[in-house]
N, C-alpha and C positions, 0 to 999 in steps of 0.2 A: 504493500500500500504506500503510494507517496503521501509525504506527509504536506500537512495543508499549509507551511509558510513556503516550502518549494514550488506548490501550484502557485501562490499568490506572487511570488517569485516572476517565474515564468511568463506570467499572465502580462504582469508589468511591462516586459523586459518585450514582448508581442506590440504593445500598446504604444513605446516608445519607438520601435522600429516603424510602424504602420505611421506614426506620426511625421516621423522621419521621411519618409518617402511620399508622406502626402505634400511635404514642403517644399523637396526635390524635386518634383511633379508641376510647382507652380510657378506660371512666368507673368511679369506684369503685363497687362490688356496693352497693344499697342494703340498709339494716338496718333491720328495722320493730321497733315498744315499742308499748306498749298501759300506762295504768293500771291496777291491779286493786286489788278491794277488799280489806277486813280479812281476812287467811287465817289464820284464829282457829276454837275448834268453836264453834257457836254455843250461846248462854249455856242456862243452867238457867230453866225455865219458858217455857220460848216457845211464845207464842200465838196464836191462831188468829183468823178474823174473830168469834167470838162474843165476845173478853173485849177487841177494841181498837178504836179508831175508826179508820175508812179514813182514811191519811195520802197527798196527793197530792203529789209535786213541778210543779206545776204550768207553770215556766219556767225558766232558766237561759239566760240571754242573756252574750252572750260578745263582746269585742272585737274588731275587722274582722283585727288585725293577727296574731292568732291563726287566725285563720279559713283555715288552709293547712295543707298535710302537710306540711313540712318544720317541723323541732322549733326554736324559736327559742331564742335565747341576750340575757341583756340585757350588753352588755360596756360602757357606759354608761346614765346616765341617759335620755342622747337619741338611743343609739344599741340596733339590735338586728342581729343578725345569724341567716340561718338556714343549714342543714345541709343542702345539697342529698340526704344518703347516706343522713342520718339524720331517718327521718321517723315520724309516726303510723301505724297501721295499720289505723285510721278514724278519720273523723271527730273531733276533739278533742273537739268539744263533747256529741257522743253516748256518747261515750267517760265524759266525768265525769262526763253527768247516769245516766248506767246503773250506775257505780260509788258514787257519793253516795246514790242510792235502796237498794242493797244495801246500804251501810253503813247507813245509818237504820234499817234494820229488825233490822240483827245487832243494830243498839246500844238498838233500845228492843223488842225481846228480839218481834217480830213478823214476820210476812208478809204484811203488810196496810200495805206501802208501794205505792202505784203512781205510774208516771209520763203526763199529760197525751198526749192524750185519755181520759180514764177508762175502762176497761175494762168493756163493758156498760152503757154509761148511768149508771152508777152513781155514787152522791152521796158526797163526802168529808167526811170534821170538819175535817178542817183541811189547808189548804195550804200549802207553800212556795214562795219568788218567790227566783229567786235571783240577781244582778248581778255576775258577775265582773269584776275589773277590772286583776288582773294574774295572770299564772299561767305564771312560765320560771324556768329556773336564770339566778341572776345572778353579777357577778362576784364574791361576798364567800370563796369558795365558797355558792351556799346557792340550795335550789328556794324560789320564794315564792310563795307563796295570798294575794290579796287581794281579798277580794268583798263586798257587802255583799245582804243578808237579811231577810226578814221574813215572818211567819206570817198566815194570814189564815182565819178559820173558816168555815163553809159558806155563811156570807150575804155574805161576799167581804170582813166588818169586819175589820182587823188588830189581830191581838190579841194579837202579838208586832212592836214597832214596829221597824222598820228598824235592823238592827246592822250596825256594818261588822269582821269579822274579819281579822283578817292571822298568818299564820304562815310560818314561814321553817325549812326544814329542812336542814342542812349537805348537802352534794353535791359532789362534784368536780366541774368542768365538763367535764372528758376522758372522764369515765366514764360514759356515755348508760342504762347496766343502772341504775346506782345511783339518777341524776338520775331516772330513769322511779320508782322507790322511792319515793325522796324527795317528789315530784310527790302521787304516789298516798297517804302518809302528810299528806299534809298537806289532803288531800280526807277521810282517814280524821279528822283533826282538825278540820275543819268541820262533819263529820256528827255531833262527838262534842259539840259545841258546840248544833245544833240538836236534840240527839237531849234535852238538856238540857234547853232551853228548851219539847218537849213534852212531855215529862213532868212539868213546872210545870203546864201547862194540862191533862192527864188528867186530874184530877177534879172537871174543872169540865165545865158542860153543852156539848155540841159547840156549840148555839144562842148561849152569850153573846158579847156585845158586848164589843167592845173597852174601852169603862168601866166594864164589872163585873169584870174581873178585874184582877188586881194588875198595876198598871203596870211592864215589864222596862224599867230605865233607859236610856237610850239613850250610848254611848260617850262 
């Protein structure tokens, strides 16, 4: 006969393991963010393809280390970490060239932005190329945009010479809703940047060359 503090024993020792593997068993519920554009009415006069030149974004090239759903964090210089819970809910990089094309067109007041392959065969005045090269919440608090830029007209001559932007927008690193804001504002602040720089070149012939028109300084 076993005697009955051995069972009690045993029982335990079931109890604790079962618990064990119930803990092991659990992962935290993943939570998805997306960027989104300017959520503004769109402006007064907005126009149509007859009164603006087709604007392409043509590229948007993106860092490998970004190139993952999970939402990265920079908590040093040479260190990153990611969020297994907390991730995209596509694509990153499809995510801010779709939200950058929508802002350009809120901001230079048209619907005649598209994104690479051109829609229909159809010929552009002017391009954008755009080179990301940082894009997380860091520790300052603060989301940061640093990419660098350039325009180029239908004959493929740059006629807005490579600019490098950087903006940094306060975030909390705890708060994933905000950091996704922040993120998105600051995509909204690059758009407002190149939306800038064509409308310098709108009254010029879609055809010029990059030494007929006014040289934009380089940083």
């Amino acid at each position: 006969m076993i005697p009955l503090g051995s069972i009690r024993i045993v029982s335990l020792i079931m109890v604790l393991i079962g618990a064990m593997t119930t803990g092991c068993g659990t992962t935290a519920p993943y939570r998805f963010y997306m960027l989104a554009p300017i959520h503004e009415p769109a402006p007064a006069g907005f126009a149509g393809a007859a009164t603006r030149p087709l604007i392409g974004i043509r590229s948007v090239t993106w860092p490998d280390y970004l190139d993952r759903p999970q939402i990265a964090t920079r908590v040093s210089q040479h260190r990153l970490v990611y969020d297994d819970s907390r991730r995209w809910a596509e694509p990153l990089q499809e995510n801010f060239l779709r939200v950058l094309a929508e802002n350009l067109a809120w901001r230079l007041k048209t619907d005649q932005v598209v994104q690479y392959p051109w829609p229909g065969g159809r010929r552009v005045g002017y391009q954008v190329v755009v080179r990301v090269l940082e894009f997380e919440a860091g520790p300052d608090p603060s989301a940061k945009l640093i990419a660098l830029w350039s325009v180029r007209d239908m004959d493929h001559a740059e006629v807005v010479p490579t600019r490098r932007s950087s903006f940094s927008v306060a975030a909390p690193l705890a708060d994933f809703d905000a950091r996704a804001r922040a993120l998105s504002e600051a995509v909204a602040s690059l758009s407002g940047e190149m939306a800038e720089a064509l409308r310098h070149l709108g009254g010029r012939a879609m055809t010029s060359r990059a030494g007929t028109t006014d040289p934009v300084p380089r940083p």
